[in-house]
C-alpha positions as a Markdown table, in Angstrom:
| # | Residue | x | y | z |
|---|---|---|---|---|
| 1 | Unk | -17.8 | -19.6 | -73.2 |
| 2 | Unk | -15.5 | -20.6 | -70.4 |
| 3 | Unk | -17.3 | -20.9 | -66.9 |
| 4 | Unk | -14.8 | -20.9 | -63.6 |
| 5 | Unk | -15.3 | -24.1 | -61.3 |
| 6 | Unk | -16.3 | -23.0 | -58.2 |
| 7 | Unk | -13.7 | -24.3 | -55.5 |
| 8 | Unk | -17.3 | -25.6 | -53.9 |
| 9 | Unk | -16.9 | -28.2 | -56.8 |
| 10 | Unk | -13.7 | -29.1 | -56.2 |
| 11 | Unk | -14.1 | -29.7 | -52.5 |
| 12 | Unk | -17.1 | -31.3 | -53.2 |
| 13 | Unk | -15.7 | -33.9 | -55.6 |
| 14 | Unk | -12.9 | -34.5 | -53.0 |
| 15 | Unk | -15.5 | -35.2 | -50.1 |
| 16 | Unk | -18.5 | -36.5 | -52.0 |
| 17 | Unk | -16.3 | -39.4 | -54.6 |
| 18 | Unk | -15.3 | -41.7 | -51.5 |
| 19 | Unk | -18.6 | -41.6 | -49.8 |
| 20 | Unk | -20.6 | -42.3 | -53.1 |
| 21 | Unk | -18.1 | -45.1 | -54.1 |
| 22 | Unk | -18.6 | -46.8 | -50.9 |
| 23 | Unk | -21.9 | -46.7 | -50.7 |
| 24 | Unk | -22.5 | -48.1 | -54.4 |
| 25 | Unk | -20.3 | -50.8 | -53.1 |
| 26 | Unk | -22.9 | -52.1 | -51.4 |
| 27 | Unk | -25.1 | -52.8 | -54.1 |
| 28 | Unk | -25.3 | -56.4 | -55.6 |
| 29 | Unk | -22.3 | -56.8 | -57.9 |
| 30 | Unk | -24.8 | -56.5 | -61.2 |
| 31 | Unk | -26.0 | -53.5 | -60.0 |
| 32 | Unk | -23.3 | -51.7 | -58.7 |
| 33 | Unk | -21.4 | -52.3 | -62.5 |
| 34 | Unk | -24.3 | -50.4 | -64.1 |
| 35 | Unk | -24.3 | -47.8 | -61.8 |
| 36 | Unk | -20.5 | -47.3 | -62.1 |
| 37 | Unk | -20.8 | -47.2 | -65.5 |
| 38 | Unk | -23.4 | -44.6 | -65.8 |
| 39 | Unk | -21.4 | -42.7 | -63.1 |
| 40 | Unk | -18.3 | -42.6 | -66.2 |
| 41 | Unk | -16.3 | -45.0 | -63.4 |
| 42 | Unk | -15.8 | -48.0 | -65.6 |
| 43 | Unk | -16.5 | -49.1 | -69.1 |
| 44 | Unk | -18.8 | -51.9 | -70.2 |
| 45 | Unk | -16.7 | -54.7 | -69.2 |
| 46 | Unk | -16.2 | -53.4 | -66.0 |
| 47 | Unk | -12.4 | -51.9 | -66.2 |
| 48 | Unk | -12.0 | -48.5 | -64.6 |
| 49 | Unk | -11.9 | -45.3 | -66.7 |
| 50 | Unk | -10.0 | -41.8 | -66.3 |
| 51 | Unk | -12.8 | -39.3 | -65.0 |
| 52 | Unk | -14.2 | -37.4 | -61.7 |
| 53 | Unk | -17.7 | -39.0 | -62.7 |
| 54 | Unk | -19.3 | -35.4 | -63.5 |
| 55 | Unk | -19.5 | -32.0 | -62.0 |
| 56 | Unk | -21.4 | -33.6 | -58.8 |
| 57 | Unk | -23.2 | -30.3 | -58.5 |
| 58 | Unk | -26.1 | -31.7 | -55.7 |
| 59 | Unk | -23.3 | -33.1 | -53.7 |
| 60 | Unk | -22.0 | -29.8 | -53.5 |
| 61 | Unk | -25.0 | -27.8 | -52.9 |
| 62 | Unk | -25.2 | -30.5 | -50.2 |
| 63 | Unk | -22.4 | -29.8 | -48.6 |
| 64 | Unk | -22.2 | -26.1 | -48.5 |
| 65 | Unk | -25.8 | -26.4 | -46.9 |
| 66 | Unk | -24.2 | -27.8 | -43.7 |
| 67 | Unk | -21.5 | -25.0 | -44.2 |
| 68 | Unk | -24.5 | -22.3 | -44.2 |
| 69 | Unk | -26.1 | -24.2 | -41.1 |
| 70 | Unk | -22.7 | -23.1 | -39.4 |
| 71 | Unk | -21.2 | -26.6 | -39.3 |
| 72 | Unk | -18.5 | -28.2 | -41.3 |
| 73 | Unk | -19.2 | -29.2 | -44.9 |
| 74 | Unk | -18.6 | -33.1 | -43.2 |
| 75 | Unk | -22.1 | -33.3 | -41.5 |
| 76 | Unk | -23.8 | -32.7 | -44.9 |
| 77 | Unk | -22.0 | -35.6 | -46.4 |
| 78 | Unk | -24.6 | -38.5 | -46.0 |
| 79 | Unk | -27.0 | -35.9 | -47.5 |
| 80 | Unk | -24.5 | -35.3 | -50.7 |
| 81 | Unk | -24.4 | -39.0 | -50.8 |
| 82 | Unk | -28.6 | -39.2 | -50.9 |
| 83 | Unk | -29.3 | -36.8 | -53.4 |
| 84 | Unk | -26.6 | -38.0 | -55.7 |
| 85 | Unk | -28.1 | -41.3 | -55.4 |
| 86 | Unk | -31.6 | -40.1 | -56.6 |
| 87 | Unk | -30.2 | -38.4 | -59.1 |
| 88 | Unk | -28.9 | -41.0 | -60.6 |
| 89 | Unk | -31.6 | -43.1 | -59.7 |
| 90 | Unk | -33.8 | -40.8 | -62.1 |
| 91 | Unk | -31.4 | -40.6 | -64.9 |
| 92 | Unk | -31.2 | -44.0 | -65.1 |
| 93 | Unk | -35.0 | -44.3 | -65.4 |
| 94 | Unk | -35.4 | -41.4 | -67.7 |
| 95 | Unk | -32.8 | -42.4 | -70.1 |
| 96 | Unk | -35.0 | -45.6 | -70.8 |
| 97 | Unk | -38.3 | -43.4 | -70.8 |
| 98 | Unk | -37.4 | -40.7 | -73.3 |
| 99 | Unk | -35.5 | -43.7 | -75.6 |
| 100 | Unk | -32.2 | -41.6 | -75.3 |
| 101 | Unk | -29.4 | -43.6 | -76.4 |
| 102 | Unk | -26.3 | -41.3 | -75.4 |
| 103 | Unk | -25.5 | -39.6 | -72.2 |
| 104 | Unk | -22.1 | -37.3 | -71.6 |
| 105 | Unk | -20.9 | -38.8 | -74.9 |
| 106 | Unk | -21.2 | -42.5 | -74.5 |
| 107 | Unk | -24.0 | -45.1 | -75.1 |
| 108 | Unk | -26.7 | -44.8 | -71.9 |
| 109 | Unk | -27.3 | -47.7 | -69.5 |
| 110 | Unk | -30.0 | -49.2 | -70.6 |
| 111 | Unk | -28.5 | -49.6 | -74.1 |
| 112 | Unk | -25.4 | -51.6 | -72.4 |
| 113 | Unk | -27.4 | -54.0 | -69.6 |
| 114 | Unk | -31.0 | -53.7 | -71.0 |
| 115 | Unk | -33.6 | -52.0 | -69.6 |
| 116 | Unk | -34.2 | -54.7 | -66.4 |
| 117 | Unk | -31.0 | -53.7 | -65.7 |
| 118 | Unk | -31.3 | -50.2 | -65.7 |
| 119 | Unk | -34.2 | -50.1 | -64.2 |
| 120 | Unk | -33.3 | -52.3 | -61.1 |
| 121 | Unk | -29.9 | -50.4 | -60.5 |
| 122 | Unk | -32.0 | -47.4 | -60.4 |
| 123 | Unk | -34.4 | -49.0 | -57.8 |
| 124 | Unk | -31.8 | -49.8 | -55.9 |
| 125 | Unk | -30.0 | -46.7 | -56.0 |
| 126 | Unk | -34.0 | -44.7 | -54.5 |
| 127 | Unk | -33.8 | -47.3 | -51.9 |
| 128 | Unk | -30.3 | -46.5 | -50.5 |
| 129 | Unk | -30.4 | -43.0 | -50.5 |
| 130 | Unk | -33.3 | -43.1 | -48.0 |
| 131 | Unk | -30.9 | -46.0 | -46.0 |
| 132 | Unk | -28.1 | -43.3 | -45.9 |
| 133 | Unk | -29.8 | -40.5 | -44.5 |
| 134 | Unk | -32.1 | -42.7 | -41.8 |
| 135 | Unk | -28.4 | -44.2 | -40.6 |
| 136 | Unk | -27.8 | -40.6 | -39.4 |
| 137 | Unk | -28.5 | -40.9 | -35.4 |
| 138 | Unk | -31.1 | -39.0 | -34.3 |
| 139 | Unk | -34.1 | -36.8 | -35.4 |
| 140 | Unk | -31.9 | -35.1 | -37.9 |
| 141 | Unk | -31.5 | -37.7 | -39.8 |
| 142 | Unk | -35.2 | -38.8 | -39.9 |
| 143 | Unk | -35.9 | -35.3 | -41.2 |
| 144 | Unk | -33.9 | -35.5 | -43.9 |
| 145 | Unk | -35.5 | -38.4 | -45.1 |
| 146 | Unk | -39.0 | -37.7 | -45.0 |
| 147 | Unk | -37.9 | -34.2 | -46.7 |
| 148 | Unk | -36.5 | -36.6 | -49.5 |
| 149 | Unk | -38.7 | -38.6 | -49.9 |
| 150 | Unk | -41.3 | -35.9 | -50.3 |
| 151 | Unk | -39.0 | -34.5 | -52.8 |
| 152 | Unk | -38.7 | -37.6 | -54.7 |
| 153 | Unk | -42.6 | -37.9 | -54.8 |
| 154 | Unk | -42.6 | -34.2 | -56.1 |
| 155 | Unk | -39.7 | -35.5 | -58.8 |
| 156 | Unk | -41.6 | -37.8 | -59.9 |
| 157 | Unk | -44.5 | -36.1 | -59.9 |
| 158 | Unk | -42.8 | -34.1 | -62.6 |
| 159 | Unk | -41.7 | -36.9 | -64.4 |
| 160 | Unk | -45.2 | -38.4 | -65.0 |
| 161 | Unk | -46.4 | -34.8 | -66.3 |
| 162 | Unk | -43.8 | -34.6 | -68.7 |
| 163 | Unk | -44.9 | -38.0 | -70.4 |
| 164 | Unk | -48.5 | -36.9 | -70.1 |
| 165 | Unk | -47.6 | -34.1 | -72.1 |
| 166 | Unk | -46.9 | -35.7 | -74.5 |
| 167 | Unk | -50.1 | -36.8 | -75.6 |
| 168 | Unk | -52.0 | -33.5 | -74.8 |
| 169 | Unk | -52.3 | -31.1 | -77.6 |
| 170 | Unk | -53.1 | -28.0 | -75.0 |
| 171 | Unk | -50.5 | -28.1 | -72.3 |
| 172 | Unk | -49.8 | -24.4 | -71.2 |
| 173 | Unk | -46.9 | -22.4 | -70.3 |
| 174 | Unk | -48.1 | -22.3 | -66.3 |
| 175 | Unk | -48.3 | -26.2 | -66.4 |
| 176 | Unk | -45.0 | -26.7 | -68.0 |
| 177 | Unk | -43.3 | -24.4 | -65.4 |
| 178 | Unk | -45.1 | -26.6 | -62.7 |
| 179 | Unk | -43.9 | -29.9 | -64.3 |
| 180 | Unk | -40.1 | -28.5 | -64.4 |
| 181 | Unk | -40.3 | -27.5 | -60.7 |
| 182 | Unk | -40.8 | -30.8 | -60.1 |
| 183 | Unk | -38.8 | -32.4 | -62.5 |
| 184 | Unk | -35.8 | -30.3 | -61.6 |
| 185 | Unk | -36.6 | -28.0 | -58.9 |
| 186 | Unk | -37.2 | -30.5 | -56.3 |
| 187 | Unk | -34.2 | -32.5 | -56.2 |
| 188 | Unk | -32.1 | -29.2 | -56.6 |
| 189 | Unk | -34.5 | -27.8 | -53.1 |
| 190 | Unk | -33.3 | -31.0 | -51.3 |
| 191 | Unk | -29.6 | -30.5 | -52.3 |
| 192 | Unk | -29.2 | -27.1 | -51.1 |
| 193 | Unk | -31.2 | -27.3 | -47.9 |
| 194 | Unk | -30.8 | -31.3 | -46.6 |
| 195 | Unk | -26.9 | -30.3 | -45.0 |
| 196 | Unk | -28.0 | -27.7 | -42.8 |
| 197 | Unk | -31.2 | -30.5 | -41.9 |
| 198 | Unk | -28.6 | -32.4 | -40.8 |
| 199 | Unk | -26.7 | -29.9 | -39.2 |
| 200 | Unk | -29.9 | -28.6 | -37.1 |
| 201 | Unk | -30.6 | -25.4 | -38.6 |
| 202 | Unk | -33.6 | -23.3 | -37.8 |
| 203 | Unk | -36.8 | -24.0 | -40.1 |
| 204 | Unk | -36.6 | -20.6 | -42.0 |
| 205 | Unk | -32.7 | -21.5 | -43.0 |
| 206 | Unk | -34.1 | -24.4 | -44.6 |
| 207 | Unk | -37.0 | -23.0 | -45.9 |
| 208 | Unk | -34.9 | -20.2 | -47.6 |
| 209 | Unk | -32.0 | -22.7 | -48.8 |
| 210 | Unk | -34.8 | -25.1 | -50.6 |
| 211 | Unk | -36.2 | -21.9 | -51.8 |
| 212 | Unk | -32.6 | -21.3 | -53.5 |
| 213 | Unk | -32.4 | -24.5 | -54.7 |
| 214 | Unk | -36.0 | -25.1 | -56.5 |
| 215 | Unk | -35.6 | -21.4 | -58.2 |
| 216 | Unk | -32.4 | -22.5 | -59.1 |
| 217 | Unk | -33.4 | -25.7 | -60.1 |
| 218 | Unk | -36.3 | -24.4 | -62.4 |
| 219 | Unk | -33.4 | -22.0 | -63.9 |
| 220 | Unk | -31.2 | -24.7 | -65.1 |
| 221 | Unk | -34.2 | -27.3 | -66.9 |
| 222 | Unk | -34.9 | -23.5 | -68.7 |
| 223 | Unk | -31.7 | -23.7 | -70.0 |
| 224 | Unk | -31.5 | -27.2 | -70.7 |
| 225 | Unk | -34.6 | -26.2 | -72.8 |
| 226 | Unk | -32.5 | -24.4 | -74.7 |
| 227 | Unk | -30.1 | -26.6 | -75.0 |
| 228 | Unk | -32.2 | -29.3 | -76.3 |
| 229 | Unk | -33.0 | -27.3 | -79.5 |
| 230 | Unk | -30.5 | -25.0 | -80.1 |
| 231 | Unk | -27.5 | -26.6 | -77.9 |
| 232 | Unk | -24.4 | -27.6 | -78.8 |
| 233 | Unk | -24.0 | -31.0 | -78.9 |
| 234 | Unk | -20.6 | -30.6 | -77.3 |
| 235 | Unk | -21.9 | -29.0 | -74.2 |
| 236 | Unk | -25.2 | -30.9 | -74.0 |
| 237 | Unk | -23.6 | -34.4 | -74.9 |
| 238 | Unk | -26.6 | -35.2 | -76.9 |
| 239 | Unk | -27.2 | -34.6 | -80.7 |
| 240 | Unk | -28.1 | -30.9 | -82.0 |
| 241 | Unk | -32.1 | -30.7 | -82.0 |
| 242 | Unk | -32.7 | -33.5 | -79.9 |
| 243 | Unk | -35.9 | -31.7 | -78.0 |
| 244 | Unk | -37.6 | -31.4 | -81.6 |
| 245 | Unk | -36.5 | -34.6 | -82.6 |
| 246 | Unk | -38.2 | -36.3 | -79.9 |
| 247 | Unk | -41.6 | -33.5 | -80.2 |
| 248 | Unk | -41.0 | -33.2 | -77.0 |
| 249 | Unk | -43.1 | -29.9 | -75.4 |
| 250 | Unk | -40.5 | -27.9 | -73.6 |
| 251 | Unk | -41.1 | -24.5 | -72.9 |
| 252 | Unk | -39.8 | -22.7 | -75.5 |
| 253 | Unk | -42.0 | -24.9 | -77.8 |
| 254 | Unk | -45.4 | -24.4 | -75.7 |
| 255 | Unk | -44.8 | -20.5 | -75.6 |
| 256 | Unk | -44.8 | -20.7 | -79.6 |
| 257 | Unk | -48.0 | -22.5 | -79.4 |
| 258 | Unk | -49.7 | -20.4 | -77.1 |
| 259 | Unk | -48.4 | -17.5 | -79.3 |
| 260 | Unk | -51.4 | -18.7 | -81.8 |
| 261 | Unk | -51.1 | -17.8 | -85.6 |
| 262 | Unk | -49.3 | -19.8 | -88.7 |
| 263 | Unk | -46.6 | -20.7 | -86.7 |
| 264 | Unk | -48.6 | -22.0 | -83.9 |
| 265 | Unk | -50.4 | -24.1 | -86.3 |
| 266 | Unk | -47.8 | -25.2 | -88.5 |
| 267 | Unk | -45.6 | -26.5 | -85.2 |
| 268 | Unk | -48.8 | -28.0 | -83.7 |
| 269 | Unk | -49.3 | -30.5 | -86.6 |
| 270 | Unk | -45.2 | -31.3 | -86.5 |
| 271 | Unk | -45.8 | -32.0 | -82.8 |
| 272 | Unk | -48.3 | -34.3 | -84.0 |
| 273 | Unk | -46.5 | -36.0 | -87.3 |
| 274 | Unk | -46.0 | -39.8 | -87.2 |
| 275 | Unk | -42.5 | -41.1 | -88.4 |
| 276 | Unk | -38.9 | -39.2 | -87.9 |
| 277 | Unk | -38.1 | -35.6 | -89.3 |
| 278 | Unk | -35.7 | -35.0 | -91.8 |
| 279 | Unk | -32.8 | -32.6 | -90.5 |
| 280 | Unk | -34.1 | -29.7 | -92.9 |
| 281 | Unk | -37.7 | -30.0 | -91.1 |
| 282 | Unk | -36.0 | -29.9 | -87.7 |
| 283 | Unk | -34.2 | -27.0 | -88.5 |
| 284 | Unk | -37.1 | -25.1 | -90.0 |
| 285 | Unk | -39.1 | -25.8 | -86.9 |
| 286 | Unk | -36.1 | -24.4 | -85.1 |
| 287 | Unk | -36.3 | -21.4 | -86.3 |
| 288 | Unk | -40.4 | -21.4 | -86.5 |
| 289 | Unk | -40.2 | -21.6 | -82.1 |
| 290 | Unk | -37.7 | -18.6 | -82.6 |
| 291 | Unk | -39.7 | -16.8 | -84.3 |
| 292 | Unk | -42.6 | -17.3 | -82.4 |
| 293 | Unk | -40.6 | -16.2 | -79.4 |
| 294 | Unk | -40.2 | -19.1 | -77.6 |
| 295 | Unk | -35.6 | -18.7 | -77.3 |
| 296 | Unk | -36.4 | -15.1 | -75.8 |
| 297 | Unk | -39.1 | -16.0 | -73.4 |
| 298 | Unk | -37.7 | -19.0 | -71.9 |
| 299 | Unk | -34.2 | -17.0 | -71.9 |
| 300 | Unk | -35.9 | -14.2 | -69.8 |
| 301 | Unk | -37.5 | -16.5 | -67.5 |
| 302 | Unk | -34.3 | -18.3 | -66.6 |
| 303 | Unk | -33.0 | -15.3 | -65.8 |
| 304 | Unk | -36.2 | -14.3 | -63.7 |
| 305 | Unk | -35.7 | -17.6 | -61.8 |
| 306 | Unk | -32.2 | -17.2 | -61.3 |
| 307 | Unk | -32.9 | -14.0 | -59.4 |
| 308 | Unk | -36.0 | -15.7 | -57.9 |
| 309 | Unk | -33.2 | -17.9 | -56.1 |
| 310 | Unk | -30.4 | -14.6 | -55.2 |
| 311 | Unk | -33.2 | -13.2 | -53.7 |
| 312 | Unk | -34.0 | -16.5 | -51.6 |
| 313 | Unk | -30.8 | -16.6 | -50.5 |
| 314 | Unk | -30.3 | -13.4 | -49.1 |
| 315 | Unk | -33.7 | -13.3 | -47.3 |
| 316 | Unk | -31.9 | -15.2 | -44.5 |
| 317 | Unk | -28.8 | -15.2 | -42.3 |
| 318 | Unk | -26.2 | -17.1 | -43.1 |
| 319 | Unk | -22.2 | -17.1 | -42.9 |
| 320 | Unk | -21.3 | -14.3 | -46.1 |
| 321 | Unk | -18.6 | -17.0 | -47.1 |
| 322 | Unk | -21.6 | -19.8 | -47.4 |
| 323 | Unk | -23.7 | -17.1 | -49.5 |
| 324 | Unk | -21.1 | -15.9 | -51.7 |
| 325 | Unk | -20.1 | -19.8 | -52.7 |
| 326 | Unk | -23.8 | -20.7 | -53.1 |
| 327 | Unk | -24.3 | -17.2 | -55.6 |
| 328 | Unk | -21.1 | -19.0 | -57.5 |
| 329 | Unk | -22.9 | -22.0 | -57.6 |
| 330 | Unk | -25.7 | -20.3 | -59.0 |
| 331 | Unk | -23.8 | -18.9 | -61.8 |
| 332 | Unk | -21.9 | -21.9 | -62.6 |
| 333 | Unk | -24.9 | -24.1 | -62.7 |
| 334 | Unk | -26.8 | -21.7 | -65.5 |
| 335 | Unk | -23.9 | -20.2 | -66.9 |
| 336 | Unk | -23.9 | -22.6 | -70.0 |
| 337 | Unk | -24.4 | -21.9 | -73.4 |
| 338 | Unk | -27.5 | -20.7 | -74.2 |
C-alpha cells in the first residue's frame, strides 16, 4: 500500500534537517560520526550519503504543535530539534539492548563503533536535547524541558519493563499496553504538544495535544507489533519474524497466552526454549498467535487508539488547518502495512 506524505513532512524535513545538523555538530568529532551515521548522513568511513535521514515524524509533530498554539511552525523548532535528539538517543541504546544488528537496511551503530560507542553518542545526544530546549529564553523554555525530561523518565520507564518482561512467564495484556505507552507513547506526547509549550499555549491545548500524541504513539508500537511478526521486511527494515525470533512478548503474543488452551501452552514453552528456532518453528508459531487471536486483537486495538487520539484532538480549539494536518499525520504514522 502506497501512503501520501503529508506536506507536514516535507516542511518538517526542510526546517528540522539544518537545525538537527547543527546541533550534532557540536558533539565531539567521535560522537557526532556515529550519530550521522545512524541518522543515514554518512557511511562508516565518514563520507556523506544520498538521503533525507528518515521520515523525521517527531520533528514534525513538533512543529505543527507551535502551528496549533497559533504561532509559526519556527518557534517549535528547538523542540523538533529535542525530541529528535531523544529519539535517537533511545534507538541508539536499544539497538545494543535487543542485539539488533540492522536498522533501515544497514548494519546498526553499535555493530560499526562498538557498543562504548554507541552508547556514549546516545548519552550525549539525552544530554543536548535538554541544552536545546533550556537555551530557549524564558519560562517557556524551562517548561519544555522539565516536560521532557519527565517524558524521557516515562521512556525509559518503558524500556526497563520491556526487558523485565522478558524473564516473567505472566506478563498481561494491561501491563504490556502500559509498557508501550511508555516505550512509545511518551516521546510521541512530547512531540505533538512541546511547540505550542514553547509557543505559550494554554494548559488544556497541551494537555489535549500530548493526549494526541501518547494515543497516537501507543497506535503505532501496535502496529510495529505487527510488523515484527508478520511485517515485511521491506517496510520494517528488519528480517520477517524478527519479534518471534528474539521471544520477545509483544502484544499480539501475550493476548495468545492469556487466551489459555494448547496454543497458549505450546507458545509459552517456545517463549521459554534455549537456542535459536529454525524458520519452520517460527512460522508455525506464527500462525499458532494467529490463531489464538492475537493479529485481530492487537489490529482492533490500534485502531481503538487511533481514535483514542482523533478524539483528543478535537476536544480542544485549535486552527482547523493545524487539526486537519495533525489527523494526516495520524494516518500516515499507522497507515503501514499491517
Amino acid at each position: 500500500m502506497t501512503t501520501t506524505v503529508p506536506e507536514a513532512i516535507e516542511r518538517g524535513r526542510a526546517l528540522a534537517v539544518p537545525a538537527l545538523r547543527a546541533t550534532v555538530d557540536r558533539l565531539h568529532p567521535r560522537l557526532r560520526h556515529v550519530v550521522a551515521y545512524h541518522r543515514g548522513w554518512v557511511d562508516a568511513a565518514g563520507e556523506p550519503v544520498p538521503g533525507n535521514g528518515g521520515k523525521l515524524v517527531r520533528p514534525a509533530l513538533a512543529l505543527l504543535s507551535a502551528e496549533a498554539a497559533g504561532a509559526p511552525a519556527e518557534v517549535g523548532l528547538p523542540a523538533a530539534v529535542a525530541v529528535e535528539l531523544v529519539h535517537d538517543f533511545s534507538l541508539l541504546h536499544d539497538d545494543l539492548m535487543d542485539g539488533d544488528r540492522e536498522r533501515r537496511h544497514r548494519a546498526t551503530a553499535w555493530t560499526v563503533f562498538g557498543a562504548d560507542g554507541a552508547i556514549l553518542a546516545g548519552d550525549a545526544l539525552l544530554g543536548l536535547a535538554t541544552q536545546v530546549l533550556l537555551e530557549v529564553e524564558g519560562e517557556p523554555g524551562r517548561r519544555a524541558a522539565v516536560i521532557l525530561g519527565a517524558g524521557v523518565q516515562d521512556l525509559v520507564r518503558g524500556q526497563a519493563e520491556d526487558l523485565l518482561f522478558e524473564s516473567r512467564s505472566d506478563v498481561s495484556v494491561a501491563e504490556t499496553l502500559h509498557m508501550e505507552d511508555g516505550k512509545t507513547g511518551a516521546l510521541l506526547a512530547c512531540s505533538a504538544s512541546l511547540g505550542a509549550v514553547l509557543a505559550g499555549a494554554p494548559d488544556e491545548v497541551v494537555d489535549g495535544l500530548a493526549e494526541y500524541g501518547s494515543r497516537l504513539g501507543t497506535a503505532f508500537q501496535l502496529i510495529d507489533d505487527l510488523l515484527g511478526i508478520w511485517g515485511d521486511p521491506a517496510v520494517t527494515g528488519k528480517p520477517v519474524l524478527n519479534d518471534l525470533r528474539s521471544r520477545k512478548k509483544s502484544v499480539p503474543v501475550v493476548v495468545a497466552l492469556e487466551a489459555g488452551g494448547d496454543d497458549a501452552d505450546e507458545l509459552r514453552a517456545f517463549l521459554t526454549e534455549e537456542g535459536e528456532a529454525s524458520e519452520d518453528d517460527l512460522h508455525r508459531i506464527a500462525a499458532l498467535v494467529e490463531r489464538a487471536g492475537g493479529r485481530d486483537w492487537t489490529t482492533a486495538e490500534a485502531d481503538r487508539q487511533l481514535k483514542a487520539c482523533e478524539n483528543a484532538l478535537r476536544s480542544i480549539s485549535i486552527p482547523a488547518s493545524a487539526e486537519a494536518e495533525l489527523l494526516a499525520m495520524a494516518r500516515f504514522v499507522t497507515e503501514r502495512d499491517r
